[in-house]
N, C-alpha and C positions, 0 to 999 in steps of 0.2 A: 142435754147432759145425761148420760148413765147412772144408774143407780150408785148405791151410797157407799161410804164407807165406815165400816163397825171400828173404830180405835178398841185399844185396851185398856182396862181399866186407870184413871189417872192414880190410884191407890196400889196397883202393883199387886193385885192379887189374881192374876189372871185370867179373871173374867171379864169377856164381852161386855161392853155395858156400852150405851152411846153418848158420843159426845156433845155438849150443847151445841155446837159450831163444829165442823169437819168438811176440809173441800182439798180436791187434790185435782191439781192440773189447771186450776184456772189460767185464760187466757181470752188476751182483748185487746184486739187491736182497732185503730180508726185509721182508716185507708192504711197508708205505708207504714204508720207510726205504730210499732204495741206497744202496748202499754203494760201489759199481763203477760209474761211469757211461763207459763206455768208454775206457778204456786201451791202449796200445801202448809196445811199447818193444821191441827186440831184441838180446842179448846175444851177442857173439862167445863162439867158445870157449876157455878158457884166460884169461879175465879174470874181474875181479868186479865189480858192478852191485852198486852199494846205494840203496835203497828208505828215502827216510827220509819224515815225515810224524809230526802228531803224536798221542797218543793217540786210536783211536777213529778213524784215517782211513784204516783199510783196509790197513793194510799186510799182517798176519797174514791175511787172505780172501786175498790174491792169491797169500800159500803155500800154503794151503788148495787153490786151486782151483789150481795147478802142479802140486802133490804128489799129485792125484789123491783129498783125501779130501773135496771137495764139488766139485759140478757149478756150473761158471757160468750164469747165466741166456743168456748168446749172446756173441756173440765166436768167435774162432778163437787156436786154439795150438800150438804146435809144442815139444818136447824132445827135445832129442837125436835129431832127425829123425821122430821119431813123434807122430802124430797125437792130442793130448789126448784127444779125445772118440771116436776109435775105435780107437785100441792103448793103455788108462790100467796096459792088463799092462806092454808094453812101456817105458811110459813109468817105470812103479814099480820096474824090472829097473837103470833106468840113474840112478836119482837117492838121494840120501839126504837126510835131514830131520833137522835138530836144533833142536824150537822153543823157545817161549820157557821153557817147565817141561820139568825132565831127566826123559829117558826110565830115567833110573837106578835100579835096585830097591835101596834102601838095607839090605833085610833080606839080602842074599848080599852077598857082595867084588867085588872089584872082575875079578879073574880069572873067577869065574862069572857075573858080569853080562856079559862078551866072549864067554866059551863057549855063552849063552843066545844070544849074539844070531848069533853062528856056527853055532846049531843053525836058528836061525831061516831062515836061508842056507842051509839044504840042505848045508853042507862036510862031509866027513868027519871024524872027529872024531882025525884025525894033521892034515889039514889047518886044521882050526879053530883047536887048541891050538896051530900055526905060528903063522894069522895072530893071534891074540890076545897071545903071546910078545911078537911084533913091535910089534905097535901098543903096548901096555903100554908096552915100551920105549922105540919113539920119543916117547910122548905123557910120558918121567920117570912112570911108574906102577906101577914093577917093584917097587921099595920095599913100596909100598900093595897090591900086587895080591891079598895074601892075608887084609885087612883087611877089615871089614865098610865099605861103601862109603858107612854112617851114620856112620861116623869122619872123611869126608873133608870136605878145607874146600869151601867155595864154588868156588873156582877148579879144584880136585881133580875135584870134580863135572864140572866142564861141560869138562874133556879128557876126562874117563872118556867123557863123554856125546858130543863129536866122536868117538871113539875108536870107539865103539860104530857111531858111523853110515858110518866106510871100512871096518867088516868087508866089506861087500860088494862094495868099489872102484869107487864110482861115480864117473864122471865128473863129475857135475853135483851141489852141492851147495846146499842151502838152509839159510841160517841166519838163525834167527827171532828176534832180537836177542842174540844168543849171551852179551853181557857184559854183559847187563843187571845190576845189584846187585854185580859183581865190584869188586874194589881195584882201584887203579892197577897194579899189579905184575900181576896176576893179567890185567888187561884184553890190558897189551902181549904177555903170555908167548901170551895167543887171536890177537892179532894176527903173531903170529910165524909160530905156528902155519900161520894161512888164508895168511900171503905163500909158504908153503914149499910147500901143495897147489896154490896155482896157479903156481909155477915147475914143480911136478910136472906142467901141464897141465890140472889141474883146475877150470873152471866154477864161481864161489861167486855166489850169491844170497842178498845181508844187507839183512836190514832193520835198522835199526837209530834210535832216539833219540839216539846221541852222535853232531855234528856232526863232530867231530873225527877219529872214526873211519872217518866214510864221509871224509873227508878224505886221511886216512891210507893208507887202503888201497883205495877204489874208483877205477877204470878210467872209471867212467862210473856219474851219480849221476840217480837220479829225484825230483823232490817229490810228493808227492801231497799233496793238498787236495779236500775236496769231492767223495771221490768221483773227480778227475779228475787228470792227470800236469798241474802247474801246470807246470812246465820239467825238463827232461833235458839231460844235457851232463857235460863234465869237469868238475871241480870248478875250473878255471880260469875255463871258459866260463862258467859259472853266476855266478861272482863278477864278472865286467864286463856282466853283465846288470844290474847293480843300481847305480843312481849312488850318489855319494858315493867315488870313487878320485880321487885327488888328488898333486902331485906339489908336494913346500915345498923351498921353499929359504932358507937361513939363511945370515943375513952377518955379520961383525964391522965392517966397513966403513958405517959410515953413506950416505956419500954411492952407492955401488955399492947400498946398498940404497933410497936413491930413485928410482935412474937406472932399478932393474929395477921399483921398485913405479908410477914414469909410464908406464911403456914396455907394461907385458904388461894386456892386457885381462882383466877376471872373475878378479882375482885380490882375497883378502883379504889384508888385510896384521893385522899386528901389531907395532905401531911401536916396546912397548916390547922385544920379544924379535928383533926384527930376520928376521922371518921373513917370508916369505908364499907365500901356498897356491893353486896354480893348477889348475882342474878338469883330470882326465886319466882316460881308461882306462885309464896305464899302457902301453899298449904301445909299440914300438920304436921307429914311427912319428912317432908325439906324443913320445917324450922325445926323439928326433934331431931333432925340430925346434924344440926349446925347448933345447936344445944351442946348436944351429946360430947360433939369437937371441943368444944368449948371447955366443957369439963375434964374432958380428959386430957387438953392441953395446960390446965390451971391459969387460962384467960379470963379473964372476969370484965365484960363491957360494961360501960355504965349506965348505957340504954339500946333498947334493941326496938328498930321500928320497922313495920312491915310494908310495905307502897305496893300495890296495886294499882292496875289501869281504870281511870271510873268509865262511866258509861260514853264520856265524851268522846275518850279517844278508840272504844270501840266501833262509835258512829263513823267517826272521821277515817280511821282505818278501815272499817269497810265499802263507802261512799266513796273512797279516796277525796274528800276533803282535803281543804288545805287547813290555813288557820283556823282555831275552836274559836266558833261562835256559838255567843246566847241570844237566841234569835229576839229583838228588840220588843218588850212589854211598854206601851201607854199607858202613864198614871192615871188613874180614875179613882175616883173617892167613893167607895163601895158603903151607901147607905143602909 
C-alpha cells in the first residue's frame, strides 16, 4: 500500500490534523470473488463509524485487513497515524479487536482470562492484576471473576471479551458485531458500555447487522454493498437520501380541509380521515414554508406531523433488499 492519507480537520477549521482510521481504495479479492472493490472512508478520532451491510458484504475483511491479520490486495491506510503496510507493529500496539466469536477461554474464570491477557501485554504482574481488578469492576464482573467463564451468560461473555481487549488501552477500537445473539438488556448494557469509551476519547469501529444500533450510537454510518460503500453519512444524512419523507396534516374542520387539499400541490388526501400527506425532506426550510402557506391561507391544521425515512429503509434501499427485516435476536437471560 502507498503512503497515507492527511483528511481535514473533523471540526471544520481547516487544518491538517489526522484521522484515527483513514483508508482509500481498499481492495480484496479471493480468487474470482472481490470482496473489496475499493473503499474509502475516514474516521475522526473520539467517535464511532459503523459499518453496516448484509451478510457476506465484506464487513468482517475490512477488520481483518485494519487489524493487521490479512493484507489488502491495494489501497492505502492509515491508524493511529501509522502506516498499515509498513508499521502493522505499530499499528497492533494502538488497536484492539473484539470479533464476532469471543476471544474468551471458557475452561479458566474470568479473573485469569484478564491476567492471560495482561500477560500477553508484557504488564507486570502487580500491574496486570491492577488493571484486571479495575476493568472486572468497571465491566460489573467482580462477582463472576473467580467463576469458570463457561458459567457466564451471553451478555457476561462479550464484557469479559471487551474487557479483555482495553487491557492494553487502545485508542482505537474494533467491534465485529459485538451484540450479535445478545437480549435486549444485554444489547443496551454493550451500548452503554462503547458510549462511555468514547466520551473517554476512544475511537470505535462497529460493524454491525442491527439498524438501530448503528442508529444509536454511530457518529457516522457506512453501507456497504457489492463490495463498494453504497453511501456514508450521519444517520440523518442517510435517511433524506431516500424519498418517501412526508409531512400530514389532519383536520377536524371539513371545509379547512378542502381549502388546504385545492390549494397544496402533490398532495394525497384522505377524505375519509381528514388528513393529507404532502412530499417533504423534512427540513426547516420546507416546513417554514408550508407554515408560512398556511397562514397566509387562514388554514389552521390540527396537527402537523413529519415522517421520515428510518434507517431501515435506507439499508433496504441501498442493498436493494426486499422485505425489512430484524435480523432474529436469542433470548438469553443476561446475569
Amino acid at each position: 500500500m502507498p503512503s497515507s492519507v492527511m483528511p481535514t480537520s473533523p471540526h471544520g477549521d481547516g487544518h491538517a490534523s489526522p484521522a484515527a482510521v483513514s483508508a482509500v481504495g481498499l481492495c480484496k479479492s479471493y480468487g474470482e470473488q472481490t470482496v473489496l472493490d475499493g473503499i474509502d472512508f475516514t474516521i475522526p478520532a473520539g467517535s464511532v463509524f459503523a459499518l453496516l451491510g448484509p451478510n457476506g458484504s465484506g464487513k468482517t475483511t475490512v477488520v481483518k485487513i485494519l487489524s493487521t491479520l490479512i493484507h489488502a490486495d491495494s489501497g492505502q491506510a492509515r491508524i493511529a497515524s501509522h502506516d498499515l503496510a509498513t508499521d502493522p507493529q505499530a499499528v497492533r500496539a494502538a488497536i484492539g479487536v473484539t470479533g464476532q466469536f469471543s476471544a474468551v477461554d471458557n475452561l479458566i474464570t474470568g479473573e485469569e482470562n484478564m491476567l492471560l491477557m495482561a500477560d500477553l501485554h508484557h504488564l507486570s504482574k502487580e500491574e496486570g492484576r491492577r488493571v484486571a481488578t479495575e476493568l472486572l469492576e468497571r465491566f460489573d464482573l467482580t462477582d463472576a471473576a473467580k467463576k469458570a467463564a463457561s458459567t457466564y451468560s451471553g451478555g457476561m461473555k462479550r464484557r469479559l471479551d471487551l474487557a479483555m481487549t482495553l487491557v492494553g488501552n487502545p485508542r482505537i477500537i474494533f467491534l465485529d458485531e459485538p451484540t450479535t445473539g445478545l437480549d435486549p438488556r444485554s444489547r443496551h448494557n454493550m451500548w452503554q458500555i462503547i458510549r462511555e469509551l468514547v466520551m473517554g476519547g476512544v475511537t470505535v469501529f462497529l460493524t454491525t447487522q442491527y439498524l438501530e444500533e448503528a442508529d444509536e450510537l454511530a457518529d457516522r454510518i457506512a453501507v456497504l454493498h457489492d463490495g463498494k460503500i453504497a453511501a456514508q453519512g450521519t444517520a440523518e444524512e442517510l435517511k433524506r437520501m431516500i424519498p418517501g419523507g412526508h409531512v400530514r396534516l389532519r383536520f377536524t374542520d371539513p371545509a379547512a380541509y378542502q381549502s388546504a387539499a385545492l390549494a397544496l400541490r402533490e398532495v394525497t388526501r384522505d377524505d375519509e380521515a381528514l388528513t393529507l400527506q404532502i412530499p417533504s425532506d423534512g427540513t426547516q426550510r420546507e416546513l417554514r414554508s408550508l407554515l408560512d402557506w398556511l397562514d397566509s391561507a387562514g388554514v389552521e391544521a390540527d396537527e402537523l406531523t413529519v415522517h421520515t425515512p428510518d434507517l431501515d429503509d435506507v439499508f433496504f434501499a441501498l442493498t436493494g433488499g426486499g422485505s425489512r427485516h430484524v435480523p432474529h435476536q436469542p433470548k438469553e437471560t443476561d446475569r
